[in-house]
DRENMI-986328 format. One record per atom (N, C-alpha, C, O): x, y, z. Coordinates in steps of 0.1 Angstrom, whole numbers, plus 5000, padded with zeros to 4 digits. Layout:
BEGIN
XYZ;...
END
This chain:
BEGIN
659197348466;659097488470;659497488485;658597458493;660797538491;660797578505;659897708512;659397818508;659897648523;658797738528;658897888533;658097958539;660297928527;660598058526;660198108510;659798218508;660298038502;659298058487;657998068490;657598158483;657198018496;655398008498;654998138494;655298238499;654398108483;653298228480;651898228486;651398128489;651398348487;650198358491;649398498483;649798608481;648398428480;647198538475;646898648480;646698658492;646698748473;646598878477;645698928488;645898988499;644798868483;643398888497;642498748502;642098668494;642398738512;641498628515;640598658523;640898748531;638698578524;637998588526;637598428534;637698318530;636998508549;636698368556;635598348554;634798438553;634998158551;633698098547;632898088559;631698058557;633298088574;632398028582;632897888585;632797848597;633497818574;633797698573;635197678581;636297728577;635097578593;636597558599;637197478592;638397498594;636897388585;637997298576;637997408564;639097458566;637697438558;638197538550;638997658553;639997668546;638897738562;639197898565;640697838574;641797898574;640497728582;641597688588;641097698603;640197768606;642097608614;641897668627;641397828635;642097918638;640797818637;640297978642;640798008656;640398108662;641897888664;642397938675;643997988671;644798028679;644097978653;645598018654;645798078641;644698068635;646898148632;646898208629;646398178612;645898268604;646598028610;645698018598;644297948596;643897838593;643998048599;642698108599;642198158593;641198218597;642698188579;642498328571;641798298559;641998328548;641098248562;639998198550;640598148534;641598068536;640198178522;640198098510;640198258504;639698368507;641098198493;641798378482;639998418483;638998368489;640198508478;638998608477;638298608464;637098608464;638898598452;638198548444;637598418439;637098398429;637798318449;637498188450;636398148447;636798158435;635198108445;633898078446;633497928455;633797808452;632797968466;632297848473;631297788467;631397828455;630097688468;628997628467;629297478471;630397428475;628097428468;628297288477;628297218463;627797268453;628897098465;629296978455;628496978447;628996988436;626896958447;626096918442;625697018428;625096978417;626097158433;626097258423;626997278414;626697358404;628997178414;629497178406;629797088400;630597088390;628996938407;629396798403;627896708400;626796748401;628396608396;627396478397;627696388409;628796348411;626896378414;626396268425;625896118419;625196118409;626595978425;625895908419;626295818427;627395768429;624995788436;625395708447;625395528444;624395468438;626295468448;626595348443;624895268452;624195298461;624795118441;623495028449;623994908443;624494888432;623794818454;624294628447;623394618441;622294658443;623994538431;623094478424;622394328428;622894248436;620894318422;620494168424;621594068425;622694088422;621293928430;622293828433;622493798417;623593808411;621293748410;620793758393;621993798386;622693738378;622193968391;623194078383;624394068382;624994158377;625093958388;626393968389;626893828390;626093748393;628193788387;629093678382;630593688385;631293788385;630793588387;632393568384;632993578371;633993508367;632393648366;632593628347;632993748342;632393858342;634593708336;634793858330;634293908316;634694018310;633393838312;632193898303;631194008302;630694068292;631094038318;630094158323;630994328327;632194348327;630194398330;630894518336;631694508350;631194468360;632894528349;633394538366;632394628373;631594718370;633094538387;631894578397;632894588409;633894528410;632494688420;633494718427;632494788442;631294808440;632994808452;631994828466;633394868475;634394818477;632695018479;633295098489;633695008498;632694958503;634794958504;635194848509;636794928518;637395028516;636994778528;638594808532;639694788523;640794828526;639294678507;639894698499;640194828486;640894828476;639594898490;639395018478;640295128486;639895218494;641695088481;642695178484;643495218473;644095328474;643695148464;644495168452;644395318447;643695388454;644995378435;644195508425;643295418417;642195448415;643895318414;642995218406;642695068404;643194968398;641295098414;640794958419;640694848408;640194858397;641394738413;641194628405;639994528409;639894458419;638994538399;637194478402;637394318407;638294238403;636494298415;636994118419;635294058413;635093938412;634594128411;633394078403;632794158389;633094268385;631794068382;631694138371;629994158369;629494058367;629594218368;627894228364;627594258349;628094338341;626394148348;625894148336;624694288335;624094298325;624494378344;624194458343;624394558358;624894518368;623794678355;624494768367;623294928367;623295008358;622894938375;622095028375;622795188379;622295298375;623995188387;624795278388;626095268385;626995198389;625995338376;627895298369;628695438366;628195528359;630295438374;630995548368;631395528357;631395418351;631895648350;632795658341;633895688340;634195788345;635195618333;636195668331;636695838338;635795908336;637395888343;637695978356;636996048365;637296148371;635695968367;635296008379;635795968391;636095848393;635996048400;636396048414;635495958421;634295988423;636095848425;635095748436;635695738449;636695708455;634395768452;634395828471;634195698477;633695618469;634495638493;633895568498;633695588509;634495608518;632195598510;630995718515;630795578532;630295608543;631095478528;631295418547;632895348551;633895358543;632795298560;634095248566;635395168554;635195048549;636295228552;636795358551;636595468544;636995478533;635695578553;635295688548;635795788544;636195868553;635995818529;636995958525;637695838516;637595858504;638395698519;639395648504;638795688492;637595678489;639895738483;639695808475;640095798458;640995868455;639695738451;640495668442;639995768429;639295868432;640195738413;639595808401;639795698391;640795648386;638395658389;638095538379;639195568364;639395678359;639395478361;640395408350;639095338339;639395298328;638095328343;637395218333;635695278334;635395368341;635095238327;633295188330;633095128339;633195008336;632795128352;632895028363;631495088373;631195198379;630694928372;629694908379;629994948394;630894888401;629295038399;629495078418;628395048423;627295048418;628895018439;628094908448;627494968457;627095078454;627294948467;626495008481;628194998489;628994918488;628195138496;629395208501;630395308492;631395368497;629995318478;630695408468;630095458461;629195408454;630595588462;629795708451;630595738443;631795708444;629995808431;630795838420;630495998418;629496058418;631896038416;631496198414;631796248402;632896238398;630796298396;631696318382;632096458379;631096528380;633096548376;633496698374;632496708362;632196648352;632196858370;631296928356;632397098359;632897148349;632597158369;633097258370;634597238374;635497328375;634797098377;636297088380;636697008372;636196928364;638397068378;639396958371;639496838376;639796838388;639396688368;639196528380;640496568391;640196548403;641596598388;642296558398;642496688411;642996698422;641996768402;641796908415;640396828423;640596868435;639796788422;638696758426;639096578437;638696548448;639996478425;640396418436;641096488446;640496478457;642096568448;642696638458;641396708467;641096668478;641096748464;640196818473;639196738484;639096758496;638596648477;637496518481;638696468490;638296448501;639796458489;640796348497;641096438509;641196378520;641496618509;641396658520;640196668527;640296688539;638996658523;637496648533;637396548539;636296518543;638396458540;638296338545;637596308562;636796238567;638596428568;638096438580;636996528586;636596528597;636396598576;635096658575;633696538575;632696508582;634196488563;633496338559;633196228569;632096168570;634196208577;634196138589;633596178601;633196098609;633396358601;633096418612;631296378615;630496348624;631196408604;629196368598;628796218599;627696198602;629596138596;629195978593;628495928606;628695958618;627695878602;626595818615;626795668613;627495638604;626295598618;625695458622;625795338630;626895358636;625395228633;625495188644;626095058641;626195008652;626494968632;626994878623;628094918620;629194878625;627995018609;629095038606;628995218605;627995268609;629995298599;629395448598;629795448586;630595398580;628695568583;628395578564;628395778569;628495828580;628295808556;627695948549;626395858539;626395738536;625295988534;624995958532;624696028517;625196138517;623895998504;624196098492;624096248499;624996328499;622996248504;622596388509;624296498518;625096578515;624096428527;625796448532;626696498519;627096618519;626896398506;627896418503;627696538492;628496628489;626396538486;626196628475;626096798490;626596888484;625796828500;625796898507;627296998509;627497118511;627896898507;629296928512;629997018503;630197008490;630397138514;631297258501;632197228500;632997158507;632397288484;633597288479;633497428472;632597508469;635197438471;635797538461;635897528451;635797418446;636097658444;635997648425;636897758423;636597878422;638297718422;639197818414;639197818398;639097708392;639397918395;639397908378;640597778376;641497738382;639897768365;640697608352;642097648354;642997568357;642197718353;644097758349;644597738366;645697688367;644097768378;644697718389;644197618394;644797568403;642797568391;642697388395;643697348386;644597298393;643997338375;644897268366;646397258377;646897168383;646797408376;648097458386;648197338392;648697228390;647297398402;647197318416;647197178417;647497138428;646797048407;646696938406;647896938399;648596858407;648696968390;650196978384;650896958396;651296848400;650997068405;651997068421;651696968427;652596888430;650496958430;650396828441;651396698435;652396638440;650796658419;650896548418;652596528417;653096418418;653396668416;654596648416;655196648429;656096578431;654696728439;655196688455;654496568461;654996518471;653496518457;653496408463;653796308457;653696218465;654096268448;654696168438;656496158446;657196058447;656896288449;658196288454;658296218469;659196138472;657296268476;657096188489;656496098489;656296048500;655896058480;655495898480;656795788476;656895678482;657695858465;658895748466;659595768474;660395678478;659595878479;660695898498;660095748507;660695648509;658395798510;657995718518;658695568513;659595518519;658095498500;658695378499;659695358505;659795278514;660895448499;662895438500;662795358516;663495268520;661895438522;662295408535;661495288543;661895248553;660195238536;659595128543;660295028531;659394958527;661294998525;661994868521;663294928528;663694838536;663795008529;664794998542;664494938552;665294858556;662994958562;662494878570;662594708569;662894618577;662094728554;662394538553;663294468557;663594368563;664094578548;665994528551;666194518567;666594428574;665894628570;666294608587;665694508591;666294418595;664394498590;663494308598;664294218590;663994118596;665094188579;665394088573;667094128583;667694018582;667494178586;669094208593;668794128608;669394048614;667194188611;667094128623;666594008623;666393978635;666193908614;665793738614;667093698615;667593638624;667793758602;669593718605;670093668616;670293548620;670193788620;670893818632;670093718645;670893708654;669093658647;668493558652;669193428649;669893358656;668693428635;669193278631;670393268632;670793158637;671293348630;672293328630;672993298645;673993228649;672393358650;672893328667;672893248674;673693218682;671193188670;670792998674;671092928667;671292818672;671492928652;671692808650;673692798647;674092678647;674692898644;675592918642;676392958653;677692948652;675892998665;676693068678;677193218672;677593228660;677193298680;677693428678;679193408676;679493518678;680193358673;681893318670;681593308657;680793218653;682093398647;682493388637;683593308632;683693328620;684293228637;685293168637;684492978640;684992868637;683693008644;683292858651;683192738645;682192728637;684092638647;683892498639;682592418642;681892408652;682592358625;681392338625;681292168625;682392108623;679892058627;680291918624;678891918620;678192008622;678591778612;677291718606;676891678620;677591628629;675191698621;674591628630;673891538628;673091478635;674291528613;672991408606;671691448602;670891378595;671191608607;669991588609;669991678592;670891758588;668991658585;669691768573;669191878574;669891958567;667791948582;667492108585;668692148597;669192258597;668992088604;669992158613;671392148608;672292198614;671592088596;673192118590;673192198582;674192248577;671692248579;671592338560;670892468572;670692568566;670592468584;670192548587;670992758590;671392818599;670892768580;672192878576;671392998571;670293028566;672493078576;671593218566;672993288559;674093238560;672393418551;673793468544;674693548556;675593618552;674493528568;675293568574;676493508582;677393558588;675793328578;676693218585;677193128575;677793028578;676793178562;676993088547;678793168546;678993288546;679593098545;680893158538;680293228518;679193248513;681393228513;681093328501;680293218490;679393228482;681093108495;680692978483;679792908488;679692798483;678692938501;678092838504;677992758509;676792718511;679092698514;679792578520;679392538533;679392428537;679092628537;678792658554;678192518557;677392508548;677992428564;677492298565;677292258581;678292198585;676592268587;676492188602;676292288613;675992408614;676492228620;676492318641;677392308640;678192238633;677592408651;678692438661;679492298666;678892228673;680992268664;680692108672;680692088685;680791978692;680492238690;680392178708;679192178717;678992168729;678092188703;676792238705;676092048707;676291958699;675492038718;674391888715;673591938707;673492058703;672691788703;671591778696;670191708704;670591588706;669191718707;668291638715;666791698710;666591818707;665891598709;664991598707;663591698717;663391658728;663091768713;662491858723;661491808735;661091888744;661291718735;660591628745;661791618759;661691638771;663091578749;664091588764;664391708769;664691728781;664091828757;664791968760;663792008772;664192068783;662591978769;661492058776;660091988776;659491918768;659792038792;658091928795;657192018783;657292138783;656191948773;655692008766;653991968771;653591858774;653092088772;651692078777;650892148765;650992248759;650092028766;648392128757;647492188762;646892128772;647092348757;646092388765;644992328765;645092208760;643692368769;642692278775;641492368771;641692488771;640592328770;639292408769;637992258764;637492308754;637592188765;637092088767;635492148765;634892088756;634792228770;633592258764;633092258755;633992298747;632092218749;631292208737;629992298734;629092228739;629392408728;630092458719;631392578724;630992648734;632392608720;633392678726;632992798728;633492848738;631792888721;631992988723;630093028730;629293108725;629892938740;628992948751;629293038761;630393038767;628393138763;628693308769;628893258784;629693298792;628193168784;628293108801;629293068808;629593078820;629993018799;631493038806;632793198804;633993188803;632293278803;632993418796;632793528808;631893538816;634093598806;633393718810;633693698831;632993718840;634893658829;635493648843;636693718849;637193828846;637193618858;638693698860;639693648856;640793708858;639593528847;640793448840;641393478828;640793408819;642193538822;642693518809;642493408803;642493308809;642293428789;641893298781;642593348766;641993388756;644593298768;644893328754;644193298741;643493198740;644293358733;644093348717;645093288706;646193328709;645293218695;646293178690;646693338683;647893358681;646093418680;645993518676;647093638681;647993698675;646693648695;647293698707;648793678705;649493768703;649193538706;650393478707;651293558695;652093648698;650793518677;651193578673;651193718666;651593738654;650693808675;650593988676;651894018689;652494118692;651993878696;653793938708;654393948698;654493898687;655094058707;656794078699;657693978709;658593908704;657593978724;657893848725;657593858740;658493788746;656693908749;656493868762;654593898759;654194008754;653793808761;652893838760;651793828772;651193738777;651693998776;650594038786;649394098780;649194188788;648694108772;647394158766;646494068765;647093958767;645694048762;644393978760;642994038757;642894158759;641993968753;640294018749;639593938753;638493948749;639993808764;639193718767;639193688781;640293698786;638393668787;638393648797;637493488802;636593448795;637793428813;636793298817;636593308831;637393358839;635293258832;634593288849;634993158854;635693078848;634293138867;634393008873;634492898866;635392828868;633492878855;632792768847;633692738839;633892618837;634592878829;634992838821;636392808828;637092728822;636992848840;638092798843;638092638846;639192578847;637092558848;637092428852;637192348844;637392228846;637192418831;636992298820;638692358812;639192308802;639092448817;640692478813;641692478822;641392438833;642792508820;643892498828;644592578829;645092598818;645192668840;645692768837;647492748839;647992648846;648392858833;649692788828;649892898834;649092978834;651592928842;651993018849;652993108838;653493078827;652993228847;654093338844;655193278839;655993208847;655593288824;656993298822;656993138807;657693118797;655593048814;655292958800;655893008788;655893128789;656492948777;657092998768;655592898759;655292778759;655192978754;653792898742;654292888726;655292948722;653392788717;653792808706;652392788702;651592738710;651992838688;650792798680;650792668676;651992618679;649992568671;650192438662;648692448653;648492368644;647692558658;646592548645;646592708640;647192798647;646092728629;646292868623;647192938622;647392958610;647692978628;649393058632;650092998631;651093048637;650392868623;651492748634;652692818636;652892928631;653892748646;654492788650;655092968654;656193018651;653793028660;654093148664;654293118676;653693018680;655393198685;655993178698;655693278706;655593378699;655393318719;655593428729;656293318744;656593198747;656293438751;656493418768;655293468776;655293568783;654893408776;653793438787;654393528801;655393508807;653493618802;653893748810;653193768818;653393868824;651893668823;651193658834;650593558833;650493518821;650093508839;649393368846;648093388839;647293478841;647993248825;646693238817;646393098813;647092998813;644993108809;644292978808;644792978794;645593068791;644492908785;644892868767;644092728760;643992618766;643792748748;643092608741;644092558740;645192598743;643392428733;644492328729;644992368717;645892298712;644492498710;645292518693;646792588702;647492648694;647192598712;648592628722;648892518727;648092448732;650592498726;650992458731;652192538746;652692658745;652192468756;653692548766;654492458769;654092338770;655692498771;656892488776;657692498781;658592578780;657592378793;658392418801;659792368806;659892278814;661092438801;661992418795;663092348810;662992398821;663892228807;664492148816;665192218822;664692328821;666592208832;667392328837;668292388830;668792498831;668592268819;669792278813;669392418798;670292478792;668092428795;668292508783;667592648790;666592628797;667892748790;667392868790;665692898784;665492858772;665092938788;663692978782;663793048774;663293018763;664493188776;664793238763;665193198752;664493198741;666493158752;667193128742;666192958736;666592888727;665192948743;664292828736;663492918727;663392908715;663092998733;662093088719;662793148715;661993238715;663793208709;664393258699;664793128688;664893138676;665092998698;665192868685;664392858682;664292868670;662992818689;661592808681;661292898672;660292868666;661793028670;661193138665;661793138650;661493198639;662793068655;663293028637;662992928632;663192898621;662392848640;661692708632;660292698626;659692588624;659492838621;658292828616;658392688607;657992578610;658992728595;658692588582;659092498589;658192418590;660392458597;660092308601;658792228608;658492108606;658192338617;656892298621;655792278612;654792198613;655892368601;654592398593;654992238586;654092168582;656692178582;656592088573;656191948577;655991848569;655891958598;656091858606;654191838605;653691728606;653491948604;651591988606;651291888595;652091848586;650091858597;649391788591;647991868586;647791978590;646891798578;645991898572;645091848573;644891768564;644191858580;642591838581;641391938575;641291948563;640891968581;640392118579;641192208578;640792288570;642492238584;643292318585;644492248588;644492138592;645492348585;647092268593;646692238606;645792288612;647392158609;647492138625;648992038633;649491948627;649292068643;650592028644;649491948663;648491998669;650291818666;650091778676;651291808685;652191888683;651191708698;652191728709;653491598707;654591608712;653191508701;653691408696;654691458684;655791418684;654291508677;654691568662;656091658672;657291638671;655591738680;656291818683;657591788691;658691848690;657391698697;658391598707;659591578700;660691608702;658791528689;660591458680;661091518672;662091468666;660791648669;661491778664;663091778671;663191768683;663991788662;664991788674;665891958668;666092018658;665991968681;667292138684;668492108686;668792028694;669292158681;670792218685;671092308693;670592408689;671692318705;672092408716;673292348723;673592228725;674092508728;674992508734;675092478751;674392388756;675992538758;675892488772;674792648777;674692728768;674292658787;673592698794;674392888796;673792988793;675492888801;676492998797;676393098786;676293218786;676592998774;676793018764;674893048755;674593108745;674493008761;672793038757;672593208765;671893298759;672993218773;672893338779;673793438771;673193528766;674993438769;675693508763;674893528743;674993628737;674393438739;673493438730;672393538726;672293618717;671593488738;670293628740;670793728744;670493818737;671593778753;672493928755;672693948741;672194058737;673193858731;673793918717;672493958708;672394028698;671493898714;670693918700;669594028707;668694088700;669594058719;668694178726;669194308722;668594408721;670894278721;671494388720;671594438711;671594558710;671994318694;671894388682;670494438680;670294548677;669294328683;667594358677;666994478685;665794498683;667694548692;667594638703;667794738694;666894798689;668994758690;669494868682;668894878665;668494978660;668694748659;667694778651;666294808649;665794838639;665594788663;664694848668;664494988669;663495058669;665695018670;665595178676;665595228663;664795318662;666195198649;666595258640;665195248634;664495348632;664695098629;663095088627;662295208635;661895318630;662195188648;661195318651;661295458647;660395538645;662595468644;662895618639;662695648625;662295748619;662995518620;662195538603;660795538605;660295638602;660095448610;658495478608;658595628618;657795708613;658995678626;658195838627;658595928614;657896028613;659795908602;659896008593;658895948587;657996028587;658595878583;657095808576;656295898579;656095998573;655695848592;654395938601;654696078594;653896138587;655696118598;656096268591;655896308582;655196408579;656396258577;655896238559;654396238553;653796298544;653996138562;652696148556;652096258563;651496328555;651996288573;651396398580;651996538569;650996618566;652996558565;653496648561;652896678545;652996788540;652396578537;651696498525;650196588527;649696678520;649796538538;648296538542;647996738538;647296798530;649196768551;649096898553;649397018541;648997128541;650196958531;650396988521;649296968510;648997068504;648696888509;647496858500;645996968504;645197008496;646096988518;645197068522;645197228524;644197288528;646497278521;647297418525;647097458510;646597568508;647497388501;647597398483;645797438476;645297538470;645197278481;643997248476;643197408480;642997478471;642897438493;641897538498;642597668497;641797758500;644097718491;644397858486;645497918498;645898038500;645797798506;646397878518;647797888509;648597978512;648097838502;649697848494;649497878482;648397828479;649897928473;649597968460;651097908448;652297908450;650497878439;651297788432;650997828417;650997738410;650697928413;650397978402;650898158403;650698238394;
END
């Protein structure tokens, strides 16, 4: 429907209510059709506030009733249960609307099954509505819902809150309407949205390309190639440096080969204290990278959440502006550039690169070496890669010239795919914003569709 089609109802009457009647500093404002009927939830629905069950009540066993809890996972239309109870004292039914009444408050889903609900999810069951007029509706109070939520942990609504809360009641023949349109305009902008976040993929997969292809092939499409012996740097190829059959085999041959101990001085960070996370060293003027941190750069990394006082700087070491770091526990091989003068554990490694290789063009090679590092890590508790391990890794690179002319190429293409990525996620943003606004213009009578 273009927005020169928009119908609207003959007369409308304002509730008092600003999320319903609309903004009151502008012009929709104009309350809800006039034959509408307000009351609050409780008078057209079932309330059924979700409670865990005993530890007794519940299993890993798909023998029992699914079991499910208002959670950061409960985003689906239809939650998939990760536990099962042998019994359940609050259970939805097949299309009732389940709310999740704390953090994330307002997800909104409509049960598919018999399924046991937990502490954080309510179940609403229609007695005067239609389920999916009613999901629509619950999913625009979202920010009503949020407006009320209290607590100091985490924030909830609470039953009272939710059976409180008004709702509309248009006759059956236009909740029906009205849940028909949505589900056909937003079903349409929901596969828009997709079309365009796997275009995104494609572009982040254009831009690893376009990386690898640059360090380990040289930007010369033409460029002869030789065996280095090594077999990840002769097979190290993508479909942009592979000819049609495959064949593509080796480096550049004017490119050396050297092991990264010669390329670059390699240092471990330091933090030597026992237990590590003693407040007494915290809470100073020192940055204290995260492996975390490292990999959240896109590739110069100035942010941080840590900080170390006198104490804690004595038992660390601090690494200067411009360090090129790598992960070797958890993250392995995530890369940044250090963008200000910071202390770091030993799960970091830095780098500091000889005259002969460029800093940059060293983290864009490391940045394509995740699996070789992850295949070089060893496993204790966790992966873990040493400084030794790391030394005899060996790189391929060009002359020093030619490394520069490299990073120019790959700033300049990943620049421009950058720009096009940002501009798809705001039609996204758009979209969904446009989705939201749509769901709530329909749902409360500001547009008429019947």
């Amino acid at each position: 429907m273009k927005n020169n089609e928009l119908k609207k109802y003959p007369k409308y009457k304002l509730t008092g209510i600003e999320w319903l009647d609309g903004d009151a500093s502008t012009s929709s404002a104009q309350g809800i059709p006039e034959e509408w009927e307000i009351n609050k939830l409780k008078y057209s629905d079932a309330i059924i506030m979700g409670q865990s069950p005993n530890s007794e009540d519940y299993s890993y066993t798909e023998n029992g009733l699914p079991f499910i809890q208002g959670n950061a996972e409960f985003t689906k239309l239809y939650p998939e249960p990760k536990l099962w109870c042998s019994s359940a004292n609050k259970v939805a039914l097949p299309d009732d609307v389940l709310l999740s009444v704390r953090a994330p408050i307002g997800a909104v889903n409509i049960a598919n099954q018999k399924i046991g609900i937990g502490r954080g999810l309510c179940s609403i069951r229609p007695k005067l509505h239609n389920k999916k007029y009613l999901y629509y509706f619950i999913l625009c109070s979202k920010e009503e819902l949020n407006s009320i939520g209290t607590g100091s942990t985490y924030t909830a609504v609470s039953a009272e809150e939710v059976k409180n809360l008004f709702s509309l009641n248009p006759s059956n023949e236009e909740q029906t309407a009205i849940a028909n349109y949505l589900d056909d305009k937003t079903a349409k902008i929901d596969t828009l949205i997709e079309k365009k976040k796997k275009l995104i993929e494609l572009l982040k997969e254009e831009r690893t390309a376009v990386i690898n292809q640059a360090v380990t092939r040289s930007i010369n499409p033409a460029v002869k190639l030789k065996e280095s012996g090594i077999e990840w740097l002769d097979n190290a190829s993508t479909s942009l440096s592979a000819d049609k059959a495959g064949s593509a085999r080796g480096i550049p041959e004017h490119w050396e080969v050297k092991k990264l101990k010669y390329v670059a001085k390699i240092f471990r960070g330091k933090f030597t204290h026992r237990p590590r996370n003693d407040e007494r060293l915290y809470n100073g003027d020192f940055p204290f990278i995260q492996t975390g941190e490292v990999a959240r750069a896109e590739k110069y990394l100035t942010t941080y959440t840590q900080t170390l006082n006198e104490e804690g700087f004595k038992v660390s070491t601090q690494f200067p502006r411009g360090t090129l770091l790598m992960t070797i526990a958890a993250n392995i091989g995530e890369v940044a550039i250090l963008g200000i003068d910071a202390c770091f554990p030993d799960s970091i490694v830095g780098f500091y690169p000889f005259d002969f290789i460029d800093n940059e063009f060293l983290f864009y090679k490391l940045k394509t070496m995740t699996q070789i590092f992850l295949s070089t890590s060893v496993m204790n508790t966790q992966m873990n890669l040493n400084v030794d391990r790391i030394s005899f890794v060996s790189i391929s690179f060009p002359s020093k010239k030619e490394q520069h002319q490299i990073v120019q190429h790959i700033e300049s293409e990943t620049k421009r795919i950058d720009r096009t990525i940002s501009k798809i996620e705001r039609e996204i943003e758009l979209l969904a914003e446009y989705r939201t606004a749509l769901i709530s213009e329909v749902v409360t009578g500001k547009i008429k569709v019947i």
